[in-house]
N, C-alpha and C positions, 0 to 999 in steps of 0.2 A: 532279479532272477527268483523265481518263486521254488522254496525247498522244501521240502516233503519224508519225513521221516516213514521206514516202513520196517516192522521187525517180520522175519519170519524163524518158526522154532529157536528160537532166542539170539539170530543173529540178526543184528541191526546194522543198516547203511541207508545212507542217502543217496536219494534218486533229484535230481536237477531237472526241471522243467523248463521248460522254454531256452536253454542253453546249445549254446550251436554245438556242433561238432569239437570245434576247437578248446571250445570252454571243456568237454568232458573229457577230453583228449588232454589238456596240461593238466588237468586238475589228477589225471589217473596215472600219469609221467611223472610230476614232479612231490607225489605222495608218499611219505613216508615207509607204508605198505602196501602192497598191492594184493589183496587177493578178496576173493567172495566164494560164496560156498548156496549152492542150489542143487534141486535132484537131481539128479544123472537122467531122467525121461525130459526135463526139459530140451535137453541135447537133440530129440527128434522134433521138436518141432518148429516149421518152418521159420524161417526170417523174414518179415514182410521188409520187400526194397532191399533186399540182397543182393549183392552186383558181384558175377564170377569175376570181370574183370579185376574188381578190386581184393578180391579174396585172394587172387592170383597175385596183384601186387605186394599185399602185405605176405604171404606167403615165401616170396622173394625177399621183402623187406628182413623179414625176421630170421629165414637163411643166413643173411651175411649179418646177423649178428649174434657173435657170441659172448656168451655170457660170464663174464670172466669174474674169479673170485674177488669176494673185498678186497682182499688184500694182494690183487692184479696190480701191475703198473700202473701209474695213471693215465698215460696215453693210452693203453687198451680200454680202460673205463671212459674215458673222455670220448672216444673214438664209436663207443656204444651209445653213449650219451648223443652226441652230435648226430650219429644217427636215427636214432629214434626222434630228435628234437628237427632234423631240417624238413619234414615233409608239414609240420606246424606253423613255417617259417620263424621258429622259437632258438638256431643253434647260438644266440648269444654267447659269446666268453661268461655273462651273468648267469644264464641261464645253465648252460652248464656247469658252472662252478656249483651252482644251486643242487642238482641234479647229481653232482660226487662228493656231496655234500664239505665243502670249504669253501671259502670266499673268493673270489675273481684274481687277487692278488696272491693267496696263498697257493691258487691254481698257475697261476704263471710261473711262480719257483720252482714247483714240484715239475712242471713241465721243462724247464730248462735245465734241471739238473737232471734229466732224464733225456739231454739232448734233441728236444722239442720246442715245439710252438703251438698257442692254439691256431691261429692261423693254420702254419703248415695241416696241422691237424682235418681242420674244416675241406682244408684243399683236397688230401688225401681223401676222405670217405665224399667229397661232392665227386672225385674221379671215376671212384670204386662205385656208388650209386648208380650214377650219369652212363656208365658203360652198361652195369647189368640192366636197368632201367633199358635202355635204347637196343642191347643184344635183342629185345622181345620185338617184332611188330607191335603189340598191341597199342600199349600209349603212346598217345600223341606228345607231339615233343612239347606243347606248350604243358600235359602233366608231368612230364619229366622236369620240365623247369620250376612248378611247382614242390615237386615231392622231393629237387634239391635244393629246397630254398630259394627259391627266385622268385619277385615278385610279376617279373615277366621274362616271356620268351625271349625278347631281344638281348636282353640282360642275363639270359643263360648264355644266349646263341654267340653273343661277344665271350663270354668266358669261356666256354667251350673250345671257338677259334682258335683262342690265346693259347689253349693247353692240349689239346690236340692236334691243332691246324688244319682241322677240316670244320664246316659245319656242323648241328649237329645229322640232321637228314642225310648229310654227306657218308659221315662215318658210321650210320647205321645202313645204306645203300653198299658201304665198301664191307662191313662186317659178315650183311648177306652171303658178297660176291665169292667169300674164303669160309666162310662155314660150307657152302654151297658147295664148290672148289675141296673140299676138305671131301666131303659126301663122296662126290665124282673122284676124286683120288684115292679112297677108301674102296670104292667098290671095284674099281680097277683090279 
């Protein structure tokens, strides 16, 4: 990976070249600080390879997540964490330990004596995702099965079964029919 130091009016950060998407994505998740600082007229200008689709998703994305203070539960920090990390396919028990900064096993205590799992955890926000996710027409469910961590659609579409009992095209075909059904009895 080729690195590239750049200061502008005396703030400095690194720009990554050649690094996919994923590289700059964990590298800006799982960093100590998060912020940069540029003039507010850069804000007007375009983005080359802009996608509304995906502006819409992360838009979503970052809706169902709130930002809870350090000194939040640990299932609500974990539960931020996991979600910000499964569209990476990164939500590790490591990775999040990493991420609320303690170790894999000091995360497992704090989690059980808080009447938790990570597990359970992973299940709950792949739920909560998997449903706002598939409420939309827009993505296709093999991005859904991406953006919850799935390395494939089949592999969402069995979990999905299992915790729903429909597929998933199923229960966004049924989700229609009662939003729809909602409309129509609304205007009634």
């Amino acid at each position: 990976m080729l690195r590239r130091q750049l200061a502008l009016e005396g703030t400095s950060f690194e720009i990554l070249l050649n690094a996919t998407r994923k590289d700059l994505a964990e590298r800006f998740l799982l960093a100590s600080t998060h912020s940069i600082e540029f003039s507010a007229d850069l804000l007007d200008l375009p983005l080359p390879g802009a996608s509304k689709l995906m502006a819409d998703n992360v838009r979503r994305l970052l809706d169902t997540v709130e930002l809870p203070p350090e000194d939040a539960p640990v299932t609500e920090r974990v539960c931020r964490a996991v979600t910000l990390l499964l569209p990476l396919g990164r939500a590790s028990l490591e990775a999040v330990a990493q991420a609320v900064d303690t170790s894999p096993r000091d995360l497992q205590r704090k989690l059980e004596r808080e009447g938790s799992s990570f597990g359970e955890l992973l299940t709950r926000v792949r739920r909560q995702l998997s449903q706002n996710y598939l409420s939309n027409v827009m993505p296709p469910i093999s991005i859904v099965a991406e953006l919850t961590g799935y390395a494939s659609t089949a592999s969402f579409s069995r979990w999905f079964v299992g915790e729903f009992g429909l597929p998933p095209a199923a229960w966004r075909r049924s989700f229609r029919r009662t939003i729809q059904g909602m409309h129509v009895t609304g205007a009634a």
